[in-house]
N, C-alpha and C positions, 0 to 999 in steps of 0.2 A: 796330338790334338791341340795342343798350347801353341805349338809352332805354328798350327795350320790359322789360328785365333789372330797369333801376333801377325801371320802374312796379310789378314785379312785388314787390320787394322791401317797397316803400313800402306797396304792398296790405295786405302780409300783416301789416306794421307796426299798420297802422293798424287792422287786427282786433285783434290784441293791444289797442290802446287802447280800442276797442269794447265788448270786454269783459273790461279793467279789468284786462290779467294783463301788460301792459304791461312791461317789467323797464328801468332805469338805473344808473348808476352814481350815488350819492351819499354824503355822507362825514357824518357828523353828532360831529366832533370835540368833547370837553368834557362830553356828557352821561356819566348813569351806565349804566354796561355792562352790560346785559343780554340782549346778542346777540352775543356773540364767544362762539369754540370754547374761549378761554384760560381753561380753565376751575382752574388753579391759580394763575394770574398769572404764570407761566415766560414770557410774551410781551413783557412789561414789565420785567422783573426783572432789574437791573443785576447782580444774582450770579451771574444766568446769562449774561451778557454777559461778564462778568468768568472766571469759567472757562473758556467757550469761549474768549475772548482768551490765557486761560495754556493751554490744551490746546494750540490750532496753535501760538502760537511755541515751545512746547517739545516740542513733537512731530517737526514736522512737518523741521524742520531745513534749510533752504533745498531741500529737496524740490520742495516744488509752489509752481506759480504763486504769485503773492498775491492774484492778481484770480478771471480763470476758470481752468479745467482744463485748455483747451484742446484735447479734442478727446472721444471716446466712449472708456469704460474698456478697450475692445477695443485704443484707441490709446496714444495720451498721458494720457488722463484716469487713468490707474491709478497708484496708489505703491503705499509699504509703508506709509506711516498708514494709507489708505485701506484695506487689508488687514489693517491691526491692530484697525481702529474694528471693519470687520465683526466678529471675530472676536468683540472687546468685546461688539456688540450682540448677539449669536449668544448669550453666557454670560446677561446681564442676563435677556433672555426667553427664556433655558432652551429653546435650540433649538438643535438638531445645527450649523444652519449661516445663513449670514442671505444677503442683497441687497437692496442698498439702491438705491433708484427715485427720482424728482425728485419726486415726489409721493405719495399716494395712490391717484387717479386712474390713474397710471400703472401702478402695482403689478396695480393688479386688473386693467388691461390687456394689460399682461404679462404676467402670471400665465396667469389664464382663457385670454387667445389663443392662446400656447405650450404647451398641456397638454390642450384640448379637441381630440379627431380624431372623423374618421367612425363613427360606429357608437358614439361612447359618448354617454351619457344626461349632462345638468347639472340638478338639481332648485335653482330660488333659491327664496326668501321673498318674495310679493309686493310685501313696504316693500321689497326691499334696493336700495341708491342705485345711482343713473345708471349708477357705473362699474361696477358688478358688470354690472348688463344690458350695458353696452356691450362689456363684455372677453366674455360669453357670444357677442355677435352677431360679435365677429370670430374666433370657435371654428369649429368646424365639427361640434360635438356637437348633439344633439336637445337642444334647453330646455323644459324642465316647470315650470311655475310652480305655488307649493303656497300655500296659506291660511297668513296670516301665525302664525310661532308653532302649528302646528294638524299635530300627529304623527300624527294618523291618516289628515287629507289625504296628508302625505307618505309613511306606509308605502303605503299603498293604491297610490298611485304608483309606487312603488321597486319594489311587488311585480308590476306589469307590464311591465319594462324589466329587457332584456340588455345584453348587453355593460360595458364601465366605468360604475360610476354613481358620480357627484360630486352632493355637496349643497354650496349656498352660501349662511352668513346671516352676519349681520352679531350681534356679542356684544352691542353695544347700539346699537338703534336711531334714529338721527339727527332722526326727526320724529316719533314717540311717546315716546321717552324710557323703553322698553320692554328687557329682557332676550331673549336666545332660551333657552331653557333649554337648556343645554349638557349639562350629565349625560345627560339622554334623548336628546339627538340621537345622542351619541356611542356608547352603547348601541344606537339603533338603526340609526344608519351600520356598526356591528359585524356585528348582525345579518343586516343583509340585506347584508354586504359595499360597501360606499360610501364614498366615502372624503371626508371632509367639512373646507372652508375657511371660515374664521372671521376676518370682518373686522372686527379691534380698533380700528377707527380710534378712535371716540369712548370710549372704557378703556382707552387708554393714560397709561399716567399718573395714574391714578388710580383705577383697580383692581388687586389684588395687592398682596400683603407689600409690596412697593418699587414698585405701578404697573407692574408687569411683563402687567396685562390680565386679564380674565377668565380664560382658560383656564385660565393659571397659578394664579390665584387656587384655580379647582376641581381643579386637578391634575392638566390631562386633557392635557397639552401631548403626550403620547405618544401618545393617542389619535386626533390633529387630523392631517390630512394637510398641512396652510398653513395661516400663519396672517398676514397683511397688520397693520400695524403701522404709522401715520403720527408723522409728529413735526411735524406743524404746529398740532396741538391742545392736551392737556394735556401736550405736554413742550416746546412754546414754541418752537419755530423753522421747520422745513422737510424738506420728503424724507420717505422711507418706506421701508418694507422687507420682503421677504418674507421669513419664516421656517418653516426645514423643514428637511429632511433635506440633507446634503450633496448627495448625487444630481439631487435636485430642484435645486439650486443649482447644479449644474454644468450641468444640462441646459437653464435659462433663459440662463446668460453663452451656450450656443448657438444656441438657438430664438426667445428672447422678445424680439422684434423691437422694442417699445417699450425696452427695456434696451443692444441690440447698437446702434441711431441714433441713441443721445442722446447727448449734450455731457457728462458727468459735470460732478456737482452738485461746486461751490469745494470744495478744501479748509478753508474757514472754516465753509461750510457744514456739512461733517462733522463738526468740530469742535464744531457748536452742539449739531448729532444728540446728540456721547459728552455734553454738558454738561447736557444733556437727562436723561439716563438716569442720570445719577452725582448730579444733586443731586434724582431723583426718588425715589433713595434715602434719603435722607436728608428728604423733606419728610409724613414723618407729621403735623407737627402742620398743615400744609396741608390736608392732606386730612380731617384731624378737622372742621378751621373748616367745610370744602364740606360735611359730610354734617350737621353742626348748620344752615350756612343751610338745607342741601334741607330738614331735618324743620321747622323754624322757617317755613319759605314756607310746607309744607301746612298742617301748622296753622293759618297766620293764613288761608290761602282755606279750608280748612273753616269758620271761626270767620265769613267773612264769606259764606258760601254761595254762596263760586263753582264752578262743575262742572270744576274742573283735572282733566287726564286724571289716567288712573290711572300714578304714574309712579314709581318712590323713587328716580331716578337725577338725576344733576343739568341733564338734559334735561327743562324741565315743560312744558307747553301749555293753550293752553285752544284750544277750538273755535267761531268764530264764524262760521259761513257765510253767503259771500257775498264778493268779493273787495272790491267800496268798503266793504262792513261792518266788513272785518279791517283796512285799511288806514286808517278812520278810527279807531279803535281804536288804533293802534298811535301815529297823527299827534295824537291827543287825550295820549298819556304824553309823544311828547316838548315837550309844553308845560309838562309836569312835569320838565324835565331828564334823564326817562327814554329809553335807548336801547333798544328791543327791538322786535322787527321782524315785518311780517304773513308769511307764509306764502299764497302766493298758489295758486290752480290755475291752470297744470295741474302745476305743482311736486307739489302734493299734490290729490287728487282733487276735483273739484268738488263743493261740500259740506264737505265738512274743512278748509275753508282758516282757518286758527289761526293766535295767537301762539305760536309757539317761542321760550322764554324759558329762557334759559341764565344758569345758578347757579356763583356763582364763590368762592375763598374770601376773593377782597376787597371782596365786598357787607358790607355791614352788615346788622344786622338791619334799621334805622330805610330802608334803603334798599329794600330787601324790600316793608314795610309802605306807605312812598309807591309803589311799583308796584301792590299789591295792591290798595288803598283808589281808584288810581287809575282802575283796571277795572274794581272794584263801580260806583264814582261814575258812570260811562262807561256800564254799563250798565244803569245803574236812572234813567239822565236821563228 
């Protein structure tokens, strides 16, 4: 029977290599960075490593462990740092109340699972990632799925559905490099009564007076029922957290079963969380550098006529279909010292399998331009 299990396995392997969507682990240390999420450089950044270091030991006070938590926040894993951070992170993005997750991933798990019941409606965004659909399927709400971006798909939707209706998109899009437009959603979540979550993962940190995210940015923090918030992107370290009303907050530490069986994330860990957030206040001219390289890339692929989606976010792409087309592509820059990665289907739908090319603010221009030049040359061989 084990035999029969592992041939099963092996099968299905081996389709994957068939047609070329294949997925491993590999490390390409030393080239230049054009596929990591660290899109301010908080992941490298010894001054961030250095204030997380003075936060926990002067914080934390022989409190917590030094290593793990030792146990779920329901147990041992809980302090009062850990109660102080939230609170912290609760002011920073201007929300009634926070929780923090070991991930992203988990958040939306948590979240979605613990708050969708019988009889209420979930409308998502067809881009929105894995976890949103995944925390939807362990709900037990009806899921509607709406045209990316496209409000009239979703009224038309909303306007045949009782009971609770939640909508779910992401502020910025992970594989277009795209906004939701938040003002009209928010408006029309009002409208028809809906009550709408906004996954900041990738604006964190680099949207908002202080990288506080989109919403805050537009002002609509009041208007948003949750809003998901990672810290392993632009604020450089790890964990996540939801943010909302206190209620909601209480009603997860009961329900959101991803939250109640988990190990609570180190106290160092938390620590990186507040170092995160306290020197993302403080890096305006960080983010001045990122939105000069984003307009500096387009330009030069206008200037060299390449079809880069339509993007001003420091998410760009280009679209090469076909998965050995994007993968050779991608294996031709790092011959160039370039690191940046194909996007395969069924990640992304067959057909749109692209480079996703992420914009940091320790590229250079001159590093920019060997990318760019690099995938003219590439594709006009």
């Amino acid at each position: 029977m084990l035999a029969r299990l592992i041939q099963r396995l092996k099968d299905e392997l081996n389709q994957r290599s068939i047609d070329g969507s294949l997925r491993s682990l590999v490390n390409y240390n030393g080239l230049v960075d054009f596929a990591s999420n660290d899109y301010l450089g908080f992941c490298k950044s010894n001054v961030v490593a250095e204030e997380a270091n003075y936060i926990h030991d002067n914080s934390t006070n022989g409190q917590s462990p030094q290593n793990g938590s030792g146990g779920s926040r329901l147990l041992t894993g809980n302090s009062d740092f850990y109660l102080e951070a939230e609170k912290e992170m609760a002011l920073f993005f201007k929300s009634d109340g926070a929780l923090t997750y070991t991930s992203g991933y988990a958040a939306n798990l948590g979240l979605l699972s613990a708050i969708l019941k019988r009889n209420d409606n979930v409308f998502y965004d067809e881009y929105s990632h894995s976890s949103i659909k995944d925390g939807i399927r362990l709900g037990y709400a009806k899921s509607i799925k709406f045209l990316h971006n496209n409000l009239e798909d979703l009224e038309n939707k909303l306007l045949r559905a009782s009971g609770e209706k939640f909508v779910v998109v992401e502020s910025l899009y992970s594989m277009d490099g795209d906004f939701a437009p938040l003002q009209e959603l928010c408006e029309l979540c009002t409208k028809q009564h809906a009550h709408l979550i906004v996954d900041e993962a990738h604006a964190s940190g680099v949207y908002g007076p202080n990288g506080e995210g989109l919403v805050v940015q537009h002002g609509l923090e009041k208007s948003v029922f949750a809003r998901i918030h990672t810290f392993g992107k632009g604020l450089g370290s790890h964990g996540a957290l939801v943010a909302g009303s206190n209620d909601l907050v209480d009603y997860l530490i009961n329900f959101s079963r991803p939250f109640i069986y988990t190990t609570a994330l180190p106290a160092y860990n938390v620590a990186a969380m507040l170092a995160g957030i306290r020197l993302s206040s403080k890096a305006k001219n960080e983010r001045v550098s990122l939105f000069s390289n984003i307009n500096h890339f387009r330009e030069t692929a206008q200037n060299l006529g390449l079809n880069i989606m339509n993007s001003s976010s420091q998410i760009q792409g280009l679209v090469v279909p076909g998965n050995k087309q994007i993968v050779d592509l991608s294996e031709s820059l790092r011959e160039l010292n370039i690191d940046v990665r194909a996007i395969k289907s069924p990640t992304v739908p067959a057909g749109k399998e692209r480079l996703r090319i992420c914009l940091h603010t320790y590229n250079t221009k001159e590093e920019i331009e060997i990318l760019l030049n690099g995938i003219h040359d590439h594709l006009n061989e």
